[in-house]
C-alpha positions in Angstrom: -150.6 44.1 129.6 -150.9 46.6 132.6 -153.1 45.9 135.1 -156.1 48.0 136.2 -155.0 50.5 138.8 -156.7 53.4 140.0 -156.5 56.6 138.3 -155.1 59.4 141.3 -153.7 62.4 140.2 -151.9 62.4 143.2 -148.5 62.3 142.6 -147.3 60.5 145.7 -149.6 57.8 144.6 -148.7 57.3 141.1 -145.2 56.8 142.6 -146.4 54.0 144.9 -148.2 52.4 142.1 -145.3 52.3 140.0 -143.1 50.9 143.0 -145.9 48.3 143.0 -146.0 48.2 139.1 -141.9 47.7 139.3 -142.4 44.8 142.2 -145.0 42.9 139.3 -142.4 42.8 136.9 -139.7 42.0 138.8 -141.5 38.8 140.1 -143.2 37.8 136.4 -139.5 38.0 135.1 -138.1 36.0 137.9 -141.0 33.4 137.3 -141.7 33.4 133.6 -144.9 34.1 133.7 -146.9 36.6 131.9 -149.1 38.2 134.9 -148.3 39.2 138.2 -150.8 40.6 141.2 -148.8 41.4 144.5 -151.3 40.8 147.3 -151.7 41.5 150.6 -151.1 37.6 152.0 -150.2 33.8 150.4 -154.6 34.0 151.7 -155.4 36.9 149.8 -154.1 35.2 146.9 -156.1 32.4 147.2 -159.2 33.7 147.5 -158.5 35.8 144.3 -157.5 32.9 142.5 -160.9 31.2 143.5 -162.6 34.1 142.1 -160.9 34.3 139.0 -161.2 30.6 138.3 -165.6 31.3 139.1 -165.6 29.2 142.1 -169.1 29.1 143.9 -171.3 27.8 146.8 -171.6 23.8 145.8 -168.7 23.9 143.4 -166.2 21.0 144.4 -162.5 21.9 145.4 -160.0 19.0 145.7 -156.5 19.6 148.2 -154.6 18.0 150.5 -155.0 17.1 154.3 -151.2 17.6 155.0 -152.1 21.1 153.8 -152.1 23.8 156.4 -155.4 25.2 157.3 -154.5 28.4 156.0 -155.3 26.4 152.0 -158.9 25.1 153.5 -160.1 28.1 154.9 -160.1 30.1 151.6 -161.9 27.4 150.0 -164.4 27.4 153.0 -164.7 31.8 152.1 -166.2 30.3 148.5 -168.6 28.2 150.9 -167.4 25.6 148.5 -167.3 21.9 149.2 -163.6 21.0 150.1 -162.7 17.2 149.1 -159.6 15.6 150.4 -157.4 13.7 148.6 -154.6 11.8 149.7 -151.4 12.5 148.6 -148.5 10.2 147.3 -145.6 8.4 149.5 -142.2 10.0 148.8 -144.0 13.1 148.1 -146.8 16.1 148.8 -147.7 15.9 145.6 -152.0 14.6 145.0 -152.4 10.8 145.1 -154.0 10.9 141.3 -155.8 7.0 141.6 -157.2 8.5 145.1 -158.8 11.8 142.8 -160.3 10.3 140.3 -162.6 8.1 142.8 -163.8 11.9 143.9 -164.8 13.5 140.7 -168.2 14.2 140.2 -169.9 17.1 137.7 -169.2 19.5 140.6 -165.6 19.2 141.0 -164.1 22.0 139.3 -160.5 22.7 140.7 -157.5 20.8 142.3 -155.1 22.9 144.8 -151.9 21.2 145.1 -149.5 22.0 148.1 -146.5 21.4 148.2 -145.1 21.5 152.0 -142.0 23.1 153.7 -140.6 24.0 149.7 -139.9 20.2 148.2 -140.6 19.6 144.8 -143.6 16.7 143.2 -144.2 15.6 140.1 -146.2 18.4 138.6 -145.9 17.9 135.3 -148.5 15.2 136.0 -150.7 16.6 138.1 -150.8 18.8 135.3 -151.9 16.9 132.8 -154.3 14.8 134.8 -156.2 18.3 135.5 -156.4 19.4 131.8 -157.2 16.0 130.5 -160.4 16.0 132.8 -161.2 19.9 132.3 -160.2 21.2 135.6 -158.6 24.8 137.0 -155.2 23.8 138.6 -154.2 26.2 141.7 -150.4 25.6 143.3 -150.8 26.8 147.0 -146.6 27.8 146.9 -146.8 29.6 150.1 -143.7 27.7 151.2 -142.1 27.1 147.4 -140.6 30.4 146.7 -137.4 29.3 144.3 -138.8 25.4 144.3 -138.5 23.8 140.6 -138.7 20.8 139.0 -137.4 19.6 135.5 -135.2 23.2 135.6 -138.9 25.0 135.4 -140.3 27.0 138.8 -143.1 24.6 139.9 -145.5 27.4 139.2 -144.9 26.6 135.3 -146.8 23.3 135.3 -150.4 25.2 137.0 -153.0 27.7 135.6 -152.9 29.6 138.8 -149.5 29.9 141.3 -150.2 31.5 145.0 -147.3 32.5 146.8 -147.1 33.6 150.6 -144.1 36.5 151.3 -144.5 36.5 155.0 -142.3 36.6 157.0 -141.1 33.1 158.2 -140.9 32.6 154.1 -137.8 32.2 152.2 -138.8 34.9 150.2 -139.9 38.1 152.5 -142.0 41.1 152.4 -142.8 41.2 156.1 -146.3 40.3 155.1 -147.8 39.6 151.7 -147.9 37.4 149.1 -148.8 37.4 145.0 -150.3 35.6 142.2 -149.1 34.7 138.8 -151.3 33.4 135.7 -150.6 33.2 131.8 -154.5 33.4 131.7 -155.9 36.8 131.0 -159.6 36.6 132.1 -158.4 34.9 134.8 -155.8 38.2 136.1 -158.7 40.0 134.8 -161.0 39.0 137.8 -158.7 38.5 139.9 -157.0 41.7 140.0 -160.7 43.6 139.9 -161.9 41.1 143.2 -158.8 42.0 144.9 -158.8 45.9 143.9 -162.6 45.8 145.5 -163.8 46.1 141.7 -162.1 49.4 141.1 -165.2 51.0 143.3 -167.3 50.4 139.6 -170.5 49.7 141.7 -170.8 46.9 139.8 -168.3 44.0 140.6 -167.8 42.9 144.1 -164.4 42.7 145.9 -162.4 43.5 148.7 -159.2 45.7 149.8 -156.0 43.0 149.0 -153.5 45.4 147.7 -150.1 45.3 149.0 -148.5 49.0 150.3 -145.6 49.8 148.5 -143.2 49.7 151.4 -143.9 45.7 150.9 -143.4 46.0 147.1 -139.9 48.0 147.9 -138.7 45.2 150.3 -139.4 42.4 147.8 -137.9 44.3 145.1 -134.7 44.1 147.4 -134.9 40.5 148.1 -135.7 39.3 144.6 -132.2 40.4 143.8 -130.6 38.4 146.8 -133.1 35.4 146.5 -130.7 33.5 144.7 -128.2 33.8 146.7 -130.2 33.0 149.4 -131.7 29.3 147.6 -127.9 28.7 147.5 -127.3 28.7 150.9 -130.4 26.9 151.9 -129.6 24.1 149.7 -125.9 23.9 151.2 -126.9 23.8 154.8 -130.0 21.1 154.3 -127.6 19.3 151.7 -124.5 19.6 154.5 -126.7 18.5 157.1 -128.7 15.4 155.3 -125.6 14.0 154.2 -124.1 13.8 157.5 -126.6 12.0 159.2 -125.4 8.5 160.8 -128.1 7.4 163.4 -129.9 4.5 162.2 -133.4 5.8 162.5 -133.2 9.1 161.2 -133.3 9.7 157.3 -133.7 13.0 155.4 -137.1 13.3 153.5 -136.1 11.6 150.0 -135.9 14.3 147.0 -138.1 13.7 144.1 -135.8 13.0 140.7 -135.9 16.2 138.4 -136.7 18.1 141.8 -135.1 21.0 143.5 -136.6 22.0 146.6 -135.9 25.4 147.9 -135.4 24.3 151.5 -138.3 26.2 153.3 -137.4 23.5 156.1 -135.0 20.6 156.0 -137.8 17.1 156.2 -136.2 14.6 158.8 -138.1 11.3 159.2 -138.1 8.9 161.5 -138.9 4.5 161.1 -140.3 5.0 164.3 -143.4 7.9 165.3 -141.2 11.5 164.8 -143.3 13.1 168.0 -140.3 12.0 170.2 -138.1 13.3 167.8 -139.6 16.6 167.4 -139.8 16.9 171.4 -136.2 16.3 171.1 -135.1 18.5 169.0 -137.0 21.5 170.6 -135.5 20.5 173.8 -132.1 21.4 172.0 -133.3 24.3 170.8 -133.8 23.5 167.1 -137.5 24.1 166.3 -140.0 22.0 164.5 -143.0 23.5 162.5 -144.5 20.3 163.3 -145.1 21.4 167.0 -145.1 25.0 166.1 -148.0 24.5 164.1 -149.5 21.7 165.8 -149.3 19.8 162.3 -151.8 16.9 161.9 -154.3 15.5 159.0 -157.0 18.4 158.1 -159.5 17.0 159.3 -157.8 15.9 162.2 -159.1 19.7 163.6 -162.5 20.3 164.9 -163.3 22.7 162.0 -163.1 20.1 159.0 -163.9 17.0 160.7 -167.2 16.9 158.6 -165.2 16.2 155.9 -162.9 13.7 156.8 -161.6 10.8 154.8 -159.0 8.2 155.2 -155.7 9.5 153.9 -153.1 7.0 155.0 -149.9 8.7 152.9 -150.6 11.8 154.2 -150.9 10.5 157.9 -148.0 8.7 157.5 -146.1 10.9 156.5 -146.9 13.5 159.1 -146.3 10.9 161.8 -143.0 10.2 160.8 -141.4 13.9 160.2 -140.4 16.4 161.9 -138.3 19.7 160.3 -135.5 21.9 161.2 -134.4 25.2 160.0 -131.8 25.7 157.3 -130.9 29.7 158.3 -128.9 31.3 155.6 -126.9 33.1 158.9 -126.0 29.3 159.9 -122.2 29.5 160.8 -120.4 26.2 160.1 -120.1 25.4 164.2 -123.8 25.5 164.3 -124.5 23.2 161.7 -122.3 20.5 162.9 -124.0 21.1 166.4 -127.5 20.4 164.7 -125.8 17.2 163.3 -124.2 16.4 166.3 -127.9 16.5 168.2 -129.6 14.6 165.2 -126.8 12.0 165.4 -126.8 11.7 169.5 -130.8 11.4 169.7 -132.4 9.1 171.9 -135.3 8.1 170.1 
C-alpha cells in the first residue's frame, strides 16, 4: 500500500516524493516489514507512533529510566502518565515481575529501549504485552542493524522508532522512521505526521523528511552492512583483549547481536572514575556526554520517580567507548592499551 502523499502537479515535487517513496521501500525491505514512514527525527517518530497507537491525557505509558530523555518527553507531548519500570540485570530489556505490579485499566503501552544498540529478550516482552492487551513501541534510536534470534529487533513490536541522526550507526544527518505491519496504525500515523494532509479535519504537524535526507539514507542502506561488520570487529577485537581485573565488557544476551552503537565497559567498582579516565585519554564516553543517570534522577521527572535498582546499577557501573568503522588497527590496540593500563 502507498502511503498518502500530497497531490502537486509540480514536477520537481513528484520527484522528491518518489526519492522519499524509494527511501520507504528500501528501509521496509531491509527490515521486513510491511510499512515504512521516513520522519523528520527518532522524536518525530515517536510522537507519531503515540498517535497512531490513540494515546491520550491520563492514558498510562510504561519505559525505562535508563532511557534517554529524548523517549520521556514524547510521552510527556501526549500529557500522558509516564510509569517507570525497572529493567533486567544483564540487559535493557523491561524487568516484566517489576510491570505487572504497575498495570492498572489505564496502562495502555510499554516502550522498550534498548541502549547504545545491544540486543534483550524481545521475544518476551512481546508476548507479555499481547497476553495483557497492550501496544508495544521499540524506541531503536540506537538499534539500527541490532537482532536477536537472526530477526531485526523491530520484528518482535507493533510499532519500531528509529533515530538516523547523525551520531547513529545508520545516518541521514538528521531524521529518523517508523515501521508497522499494522495498517490503521500507518494510517494515523502517516496523516498526524503529514499535518492531516491539510483535510481541515484531522490534526497534525509538519514531520516529513526532505528528500536530500531520503537520498543519503538510500546511500547508506547499501553500505550499512558493511558498516555492522566493522562495528562488530572492533568492539569484538577490543572486548576480547581486555586483561585488567576490574574491567569487563557488558555481557551479550544469548540469540543477541547487537549492532555496536557503543562498545558497554563495566566496572566492579563505580565506572565514574573510569569514564573520567577514559576522556582524559581522549576516548569519549556517552555517559559524560550525556550526563547519563536514572530518569527521574533529572529535575523534570522527579515526580515520577520510583526505585529502579537494575537500572541504577547498571548505569553506575558502565561507561562506553566508540567502535568507529575508520578505526585503524594501531588505534584500537591503543584503546586496549588505555583500558588495560587504567588506574581505577
Amino acid at each position: 500500500m502507498r502511503r498518502p502523499i500530497f497531490h502537486n502537479s509540480h514536477t520537481t515535487e513528484l520527484s522528491e516524493n518518489a526519492t522519499i517513496e524509494k527511501y520507504e521501500t528500501a528501509l521496509r525491505t531491509f527490515f521486513g516489514a510491511r510499512y515504512c514512514i521516513a520522519l523528520s527525527s527518532g522524536t518525530a517518530a515517536l510522537i507519531a507512533a503515540l498517535h497512531a497507537i490513540g494515546i491520550e491525557e491520563g492514558d498510562e505509558v510504561i519505559t525505562s529510566p535508563a532511557a534517554p530523555l529524548c523517549t520521556a518527553y514524547p510521552i510527556l507531548s501526549r500529557k500522558a502518565e509516564l510509569l517507570f519500570t525497572d529493567i533486567q540485570q544483564d540487559n535493557f530489556g523491561l524487568d516484566l515481575a517489576a510491570m505487572e505490579k504497575l498495570l492498572s485499566p489505564h496502562t495502555r503501552a510499554i516502550i522498550e529501549v534498548p541502549m547504545w544498540g545491544y540486543s534483550f529478550p524481545a521475544d518476551q516482552v512481546r508476548s507479555w504485552a499481547r497476553d495483557r492487551g497492550l501496544a508495544l513501541i521499540f524506541d531503536l534510536a540506537h538499534c539500527t542493524g541490532a537482532q536477536y534470534k537472526n530477526k531485526p529487533l523491530s520484528a518482535f513490536c507493533d510499532i519500531a522508532c528509529f533515530s538516523t541522526q547523525k551520531n547513529k550507526v545508520f545516518s541521514t544527518g538528521e531524521g529518523g522512521f517508523l515501521l508497522t505491519d499494522n495498517e490503521s496504525w500507518y494510517i494515523r500515523a502517516c496523516m498526524y505526521s503529514r499535518m492531516g494532509e491539510l483535510n481541515g479535519i484531522d490534526f497534525g504537524l509538519n514531520f516529513k523528511i526532505s528528500h536530500l535526507q531520503a537520498r543519503a539514507g538510500i546511500e547508506g542502506l547499501i553500505d550499512l552492512p558493511n558498516n555492522l561488520a566493522r562495528r562488530r570487529y572492533n568492539s569484538e577485537m577490543i572486548a576480547g583483549s581486555i586483561t585488567h581485573p576490574n574491567i569487563e565488557a557488558f555481557p551479550l544476551l544469548q540469540d543477541g547481536c547487537p549492532n555496536y552503537q557503543r562498545l558497554i565497559l563495566r566496572t566492579k567498582n563505580g565506572a565514574a572514575g573510569l569514564a573520567q579516565y577514559m576522556e582524559k585519554n581522549n576516548i569519549p564516553s556517552d555517559i559524560i556526554k550525556y550526563k547519563v543517570r536514572p530518569l527521574y534522577d533529572y529535575p523534570i521527572l522527579s515526580g515520577v520517580k520510583r526505585s529502579c535498582p537494575n537500572a541504577e546499577h547498571t548505569l553506575e557501573t558502565m561507561t562506553t567507548i566508540p567502535v568507529h568503522v575508520n578505526y585503524t588497527m594501531e588505534q584500537l590496540y591503543d584503546i586496549i592499551d588505555v583500558i588495560n593500563r587504567c588506574p581505577v
